[in-house]
N, C-alpha and C positions, 0 to 999 in steps of 0.2 A: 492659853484658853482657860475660861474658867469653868470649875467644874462644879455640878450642879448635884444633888446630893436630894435621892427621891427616897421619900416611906411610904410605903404602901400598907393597908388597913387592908384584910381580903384576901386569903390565897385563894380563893373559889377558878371558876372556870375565867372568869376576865381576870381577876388579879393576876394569876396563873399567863395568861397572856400578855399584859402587862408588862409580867416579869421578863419574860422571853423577847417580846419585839425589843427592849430599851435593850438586853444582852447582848443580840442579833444585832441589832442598826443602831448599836449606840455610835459607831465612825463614821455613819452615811447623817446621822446627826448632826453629828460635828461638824462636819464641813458643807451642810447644808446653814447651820443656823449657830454655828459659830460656837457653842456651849460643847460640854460632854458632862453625860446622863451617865452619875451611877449610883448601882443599887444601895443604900445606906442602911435599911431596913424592912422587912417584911412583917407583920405584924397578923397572925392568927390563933384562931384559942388548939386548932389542930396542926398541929409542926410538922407530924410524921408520916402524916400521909404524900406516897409518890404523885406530884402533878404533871410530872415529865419533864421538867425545870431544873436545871444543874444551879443553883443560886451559891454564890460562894459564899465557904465558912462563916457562922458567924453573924448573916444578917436575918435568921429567922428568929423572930420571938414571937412568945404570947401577949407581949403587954405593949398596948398601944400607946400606952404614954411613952413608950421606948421611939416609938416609928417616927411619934410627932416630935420630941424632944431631942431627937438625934439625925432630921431629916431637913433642908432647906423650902422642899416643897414634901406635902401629905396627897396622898390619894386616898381619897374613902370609897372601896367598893367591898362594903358587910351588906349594905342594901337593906331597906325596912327604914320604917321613920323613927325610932327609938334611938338604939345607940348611936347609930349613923348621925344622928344630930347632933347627939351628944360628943364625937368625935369631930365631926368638922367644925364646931363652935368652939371648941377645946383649942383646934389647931389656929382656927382665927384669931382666939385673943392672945394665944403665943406668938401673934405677928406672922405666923406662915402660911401660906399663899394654900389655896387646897384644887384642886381635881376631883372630881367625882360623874359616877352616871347614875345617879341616883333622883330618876324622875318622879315617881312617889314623893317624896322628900322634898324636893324641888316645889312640884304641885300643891303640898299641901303648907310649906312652910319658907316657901321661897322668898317673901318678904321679910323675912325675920331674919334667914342669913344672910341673903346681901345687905341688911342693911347693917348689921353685924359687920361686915366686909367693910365696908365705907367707913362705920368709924374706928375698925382696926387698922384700915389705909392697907390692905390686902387685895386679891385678887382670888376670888373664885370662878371655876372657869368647868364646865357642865355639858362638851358638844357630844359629848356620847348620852345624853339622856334620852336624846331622839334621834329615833334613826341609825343607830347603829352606826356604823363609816359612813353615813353620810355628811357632808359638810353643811347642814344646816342652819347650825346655831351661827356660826361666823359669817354665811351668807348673808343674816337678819342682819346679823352686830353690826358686821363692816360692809362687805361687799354693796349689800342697799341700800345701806347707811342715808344716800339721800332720797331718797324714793318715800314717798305715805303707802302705804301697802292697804292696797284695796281689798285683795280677798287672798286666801292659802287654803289651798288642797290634800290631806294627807291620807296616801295609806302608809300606814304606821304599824301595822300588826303584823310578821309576817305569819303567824300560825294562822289567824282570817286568810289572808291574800292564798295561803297553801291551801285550806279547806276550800275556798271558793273556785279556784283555778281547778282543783281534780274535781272538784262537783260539776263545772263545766265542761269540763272535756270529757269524763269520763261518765256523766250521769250517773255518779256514785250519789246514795242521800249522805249529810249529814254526819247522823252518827255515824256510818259506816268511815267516813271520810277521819270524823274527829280521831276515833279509835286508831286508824293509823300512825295519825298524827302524835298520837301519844306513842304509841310503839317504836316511830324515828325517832323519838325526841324533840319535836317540832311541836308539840305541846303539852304542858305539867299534867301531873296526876289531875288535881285539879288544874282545870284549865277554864274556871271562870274568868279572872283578869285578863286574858286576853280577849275571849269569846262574846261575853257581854259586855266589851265595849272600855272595861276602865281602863286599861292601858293605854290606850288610845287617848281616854280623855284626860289623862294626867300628859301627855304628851301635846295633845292639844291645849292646855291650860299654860307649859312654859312656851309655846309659838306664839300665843294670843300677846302674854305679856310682854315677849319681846318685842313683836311690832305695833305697840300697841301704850309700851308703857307704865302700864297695870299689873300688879297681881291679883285678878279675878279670883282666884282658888278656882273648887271644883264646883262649888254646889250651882255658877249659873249655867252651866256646861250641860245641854238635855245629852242623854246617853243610852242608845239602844246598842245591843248587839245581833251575832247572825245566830244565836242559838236556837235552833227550830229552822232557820230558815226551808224552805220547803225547794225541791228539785225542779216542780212548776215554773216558779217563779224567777228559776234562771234559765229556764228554756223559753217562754215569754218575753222576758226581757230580750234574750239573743233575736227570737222574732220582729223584736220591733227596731232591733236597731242598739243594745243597749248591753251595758256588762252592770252586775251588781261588786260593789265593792263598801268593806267596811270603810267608811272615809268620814275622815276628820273637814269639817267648813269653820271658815275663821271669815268674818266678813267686817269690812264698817259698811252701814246701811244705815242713813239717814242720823249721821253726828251720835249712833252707837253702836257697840259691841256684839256681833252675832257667833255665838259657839255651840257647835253640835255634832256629835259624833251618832251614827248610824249608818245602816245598810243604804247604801243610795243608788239609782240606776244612770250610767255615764254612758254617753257614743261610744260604740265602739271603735270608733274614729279618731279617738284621742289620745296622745303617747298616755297618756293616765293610765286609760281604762285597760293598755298592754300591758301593762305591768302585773306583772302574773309568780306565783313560786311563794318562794318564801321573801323576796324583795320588796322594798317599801321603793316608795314616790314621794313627792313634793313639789309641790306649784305652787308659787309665788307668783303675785298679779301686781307689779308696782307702779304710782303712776306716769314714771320715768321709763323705767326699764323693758315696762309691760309683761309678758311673762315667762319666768322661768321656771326651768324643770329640772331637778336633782334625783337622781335614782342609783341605788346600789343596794348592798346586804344592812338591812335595820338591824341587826342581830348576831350573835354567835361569836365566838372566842374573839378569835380574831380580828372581825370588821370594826367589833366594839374597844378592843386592844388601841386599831390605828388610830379611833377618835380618842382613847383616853391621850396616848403618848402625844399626839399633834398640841392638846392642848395644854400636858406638860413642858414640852418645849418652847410653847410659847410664853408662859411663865416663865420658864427656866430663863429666857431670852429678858424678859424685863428685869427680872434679877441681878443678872448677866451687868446690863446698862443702865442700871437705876433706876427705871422707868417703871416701876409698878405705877398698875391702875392707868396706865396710858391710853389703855380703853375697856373700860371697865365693863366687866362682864354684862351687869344689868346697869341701867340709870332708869332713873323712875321720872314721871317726868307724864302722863296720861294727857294720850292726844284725844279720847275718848273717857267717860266717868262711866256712860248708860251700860249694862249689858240690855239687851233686846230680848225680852220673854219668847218662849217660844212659843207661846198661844200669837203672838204677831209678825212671827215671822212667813213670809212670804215665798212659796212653793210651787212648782209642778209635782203631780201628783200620778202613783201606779195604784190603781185597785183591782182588786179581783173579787167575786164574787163568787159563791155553788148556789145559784136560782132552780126555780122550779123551769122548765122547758117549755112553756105557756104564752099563750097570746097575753099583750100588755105588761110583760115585766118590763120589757126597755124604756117603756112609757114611763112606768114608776118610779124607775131608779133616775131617770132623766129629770122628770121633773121635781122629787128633794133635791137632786145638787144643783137645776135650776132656783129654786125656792133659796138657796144659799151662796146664789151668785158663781155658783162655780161652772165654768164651760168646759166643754168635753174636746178633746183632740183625735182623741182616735180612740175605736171601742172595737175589742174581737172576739167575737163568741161562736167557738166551731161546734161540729153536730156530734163532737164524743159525748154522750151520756154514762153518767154511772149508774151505779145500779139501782140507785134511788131515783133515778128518771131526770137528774137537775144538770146543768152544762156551768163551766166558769164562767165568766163574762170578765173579760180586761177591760181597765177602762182608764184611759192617759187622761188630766186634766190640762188645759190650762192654765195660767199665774193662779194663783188661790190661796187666801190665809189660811192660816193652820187653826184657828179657833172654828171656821165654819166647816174647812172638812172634817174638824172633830163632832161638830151638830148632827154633819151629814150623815155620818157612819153612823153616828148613836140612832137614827132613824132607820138608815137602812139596814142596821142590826137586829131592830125589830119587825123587818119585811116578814109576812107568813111562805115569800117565796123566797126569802132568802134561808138557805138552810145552815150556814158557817158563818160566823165572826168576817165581816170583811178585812181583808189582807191589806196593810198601808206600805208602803214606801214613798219615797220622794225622789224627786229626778233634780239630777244638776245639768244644763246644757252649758257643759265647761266651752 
């Protein structure tokens, strides 16, 4: 049996996992996939601190040219687009195959190093960038392999999916929710990159490319997050039928490219819209397969451990049989060139409004989103007043571009009976 010979870049919390799953299963490896994994190198600038890892003698260092130089396959998990580049470019042109979950990195310089990969004749291999243990990336790569992939649904964040699942169940706001979340560990000090949405859209930007062909980057990617979101607006939504969740749209629509990350409103009829905690989803719409559904743990030591080690032993395995690049991680190759502005993209729509409580405002507000072609599906305005004497008004639309309900708003923002900024969201009827 031949024996595979791993450096890892990273003692952090996955590297640290990492180390331990390939210790633990490195026999059930074996004889699952014919190689055996061992540890050849661990490579951090801090050695001495306990991660709970018995690593034998010997394979820890500071210097990562040690890991790459003395290792058949590299792992880079330092995370951040600096050095981390600078490492897995380094191990590519030493001809060694690399591993990483490094979806920042990916998102914003993913054509650079696979093409890097291609003319090293290597293999970089990246399913823990998304999703955590879930089997994502290999679903696109192979499993769909012949399918044109019509649209992908992601929630992708679980600190979002945490905050929104106790705001709904327990009508906690917000901040009270986030602050927890930072208290378990379910989200960083700062905890803008998950909250406002970039995580999400760096995870959406390598799904796009894979079924798709392209590396888009980040900038055609629109990007909202649930920061603010309000407690209203998920008890509304449960009224009408509906869960709010941060989710990733990946679409082709009319020969291009649609990408957008925001708070959006789903049936609550849909395995999606259950998916609740700190677990992510993925839905795939292919036009063979039609559609599938991938759910598990996006995140945390271990989920992200199983994706890193699955997709070293799949290296380790072409190694093994000579077979690098048998299926190569990315090929480029754009079944699409267009991304789709978001001012054209094509929506159901959630508004909410705080009107004055008067004869004629339905009249008003009805006729600008008339004036902009937008029709109304259902509208609910109950008899709680505040103290300023005004009531919400909900108001679902029908299909409507996203350029005219920007019109609409901008007018009905200037209503003398509108007293608040109208509230937008968008609806997906997955």
């Amino acid at each position: 049996m031949k024996e595979i010979k791993v450096g890892i870049i990273g003692f952090g919390t996955v590297g640290a996992g990492v180390a331990a799953n390939i210790l633990a299963n490195s026999d059930v490896i074996a004889k699952r996939a014919g190689v055996k994994l061992t540890l050849a190198r661990i490579a951090d600038l801090d050695i001495n601190t306990d991660r709970g890892v018995a690593v034998p003698p010997g394979v820890l260092t500071t210097d990562a040219a040690v890991a790459i130089n003395e290792s058949d396959i590299v792992v880079e998990l330092v995370g951040g687009t600096t050095v981390a580049k600078k490492f897995i470019l380094d191990a590519v042109k030493a001809g060694k195959p690399v591993v990483t979950a490094n979806k920042a990195l990916l998102a914003l310089h993913g054509e650079e190093i696979f093409a890097a990969a291609e003319a090293a004749g290597v293999d970089v291999y990246y399913e823990a960038s998304v999703a955590g243990g879930i089997p994502i990336i290999k679903a696109l790569r192979e499993g769909l392999v012949s399918n044109r992939i019509n649209r992908i649904y992601g929630i992708m964040n679980g600190t979002c999916n945490y905050i929104l699942t106790r705001m709904e169940n327990e009508g906690a706001d917000f901040d009270t929710v986030l602050a927890d979340a930072q208290k378990l560990g379910y989200a960083e000090a700062n905890p803008s990159l998950d909250i406002d949405g970039f995580d999400t859209a760096h995870k959406t930007a390598i799904l796009a490319a894979l079924a798709y062909g392209k590396w888009f980057g980040l900038d055609p990617i629109h990007v909202e997050g649930i920061r603010g979101l309000e407690l209203t607006d998920l008890r509304y939504a449960d009224e009408l039928g509906y869960r709010i969740k941060l989710l990733a749209i990946i679409k082709s629509v009319a020969n291009a490219v649609e990408m957008r990350v925001h708070p959006t409103l789903i049936p609550k009829t849909t395995l999606l819209a259950n998916i609740s905690d700190v677990f992510n989803g993925v839905m795939v719409e292919g036009d063979t397969v039609g559609q599938t559904l991938f759910y598990g743990r996006g995140a945390g030591r271990s989920a992200t451990a199983s994706a890193v080690v699955a997709d070293i032993t799949d290296v380790a395995v072409n190694l093994a049989v000579g077979s690098v690049r048998r299926i190569p991680a990315f090929r480029s190759g754009a079944l699409y060139e267009q991304v789709r502005r978001m001012e054209d993209v094509s929506s159901r729509y959630y508004l909410r409004l705080q009107v004055k409580d008067c004869p004629g405002v339905i009249a008003s507000i009805t006729q600008i989103l008339a004036d902009k072609s937008i029709s109304i599906s259902s509208l609910i305005q109950h008899e709680r007043r505040a103290e300023d004497g005004t009531v919400p008004l909900v108001i679902l639309t029908h299909q409507a571009v996203e350029k005219e309900i920007r019109a609409a708003l901008a007018e009905l923002d200037l209503l003398s009976i509108n007293r608040e900024p109208v509230k937008l969201m968008r609806i997906e009827d997955i």
